[in-house]
C-alpha positions as CSV (number, residue, x, y, z in Angstrom):
1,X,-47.0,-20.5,9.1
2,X,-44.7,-22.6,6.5
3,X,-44.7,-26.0,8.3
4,X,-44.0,-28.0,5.7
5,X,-40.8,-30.0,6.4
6,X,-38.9,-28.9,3.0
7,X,-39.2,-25.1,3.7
8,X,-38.5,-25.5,6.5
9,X,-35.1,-26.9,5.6
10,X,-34.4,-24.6,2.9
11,X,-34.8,-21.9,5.2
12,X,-32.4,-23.1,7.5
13,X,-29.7,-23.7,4.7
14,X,-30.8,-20.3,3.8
15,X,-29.8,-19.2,7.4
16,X,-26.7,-21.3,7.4
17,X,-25.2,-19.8,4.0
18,X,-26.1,-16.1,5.2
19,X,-24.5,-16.6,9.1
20,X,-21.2,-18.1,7.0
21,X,-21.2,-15.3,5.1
22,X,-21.6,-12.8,7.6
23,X,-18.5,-14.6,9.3
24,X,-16.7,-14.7,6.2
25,X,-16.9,-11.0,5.9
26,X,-16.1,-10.2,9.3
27,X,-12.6,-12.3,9.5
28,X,-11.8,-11.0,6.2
29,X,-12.4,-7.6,7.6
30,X,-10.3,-8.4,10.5
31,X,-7.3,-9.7,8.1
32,X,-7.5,-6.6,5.8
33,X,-7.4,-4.2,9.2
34,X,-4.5,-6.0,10.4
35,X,-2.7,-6.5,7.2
36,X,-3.0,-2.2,6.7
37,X,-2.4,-1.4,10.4
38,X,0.7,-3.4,9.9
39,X,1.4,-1.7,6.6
40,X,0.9,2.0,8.0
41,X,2.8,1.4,11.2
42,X,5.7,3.6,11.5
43,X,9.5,2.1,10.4
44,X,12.2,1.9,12.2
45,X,15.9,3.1,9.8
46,X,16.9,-0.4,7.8
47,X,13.1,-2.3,8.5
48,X,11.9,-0.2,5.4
49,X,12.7,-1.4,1.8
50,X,12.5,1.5,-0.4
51,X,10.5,0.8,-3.8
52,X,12.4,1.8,-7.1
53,X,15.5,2.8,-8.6
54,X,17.4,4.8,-11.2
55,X,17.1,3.2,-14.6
56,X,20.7,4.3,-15.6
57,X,22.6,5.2,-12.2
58,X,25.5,5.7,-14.0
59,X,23.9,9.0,-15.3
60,X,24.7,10.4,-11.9
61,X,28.1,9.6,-11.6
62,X,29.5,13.0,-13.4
63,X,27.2,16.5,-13.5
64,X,27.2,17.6,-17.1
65,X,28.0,21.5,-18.0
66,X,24.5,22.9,-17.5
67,X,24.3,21.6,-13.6
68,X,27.7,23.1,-13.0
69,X,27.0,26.5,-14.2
70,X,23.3,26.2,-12.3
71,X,25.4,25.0,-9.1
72,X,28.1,27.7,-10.0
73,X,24.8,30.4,-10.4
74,X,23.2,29.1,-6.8
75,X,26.8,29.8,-5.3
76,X,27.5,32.7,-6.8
77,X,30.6,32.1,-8.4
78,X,29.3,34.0,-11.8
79,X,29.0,37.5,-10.1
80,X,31.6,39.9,-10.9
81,X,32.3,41.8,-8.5
């Protein structure tokens, strides 16, 4: 057996550094389970922020020609009858 007193000690701040990282890892682990739990859980109309927007809303404001006659083709107003 390693008896001699300078081992012995760096064996314990060897056991000291690994039990702080084991608990290090484990309440990270915790945080990071209840930071994507919180994340996943289902929202509620108005707690939710939608990401993104149009670049140029404005763009949407009046249809051009082409969406008209593919609006005027879904409805039908194109056959003759």
């Amino acid at each position: 057996m390693a008896t001699d007193p300078k081992t012995v000690i760096a064996g314990l701040i060897f056991l000291g550094m690994l039990v702080g990282g084991i608990w290090f890892v484990a309440m990270r682990m915790q945080a990071n389970r209840a930071a994507a739990l919180e994340a996943a859980a289902p929202k509620v109309a108005g707690q939710d922020e939608l990401e993104g927007k149009a670049l140029n809303p404005e763009q949407f404001d009046e249809p051009d020609d082409d969406i008209l006659d593919q609006l005027g083709e879904m409805l039908g107003e194109n056959d003759e009858d």
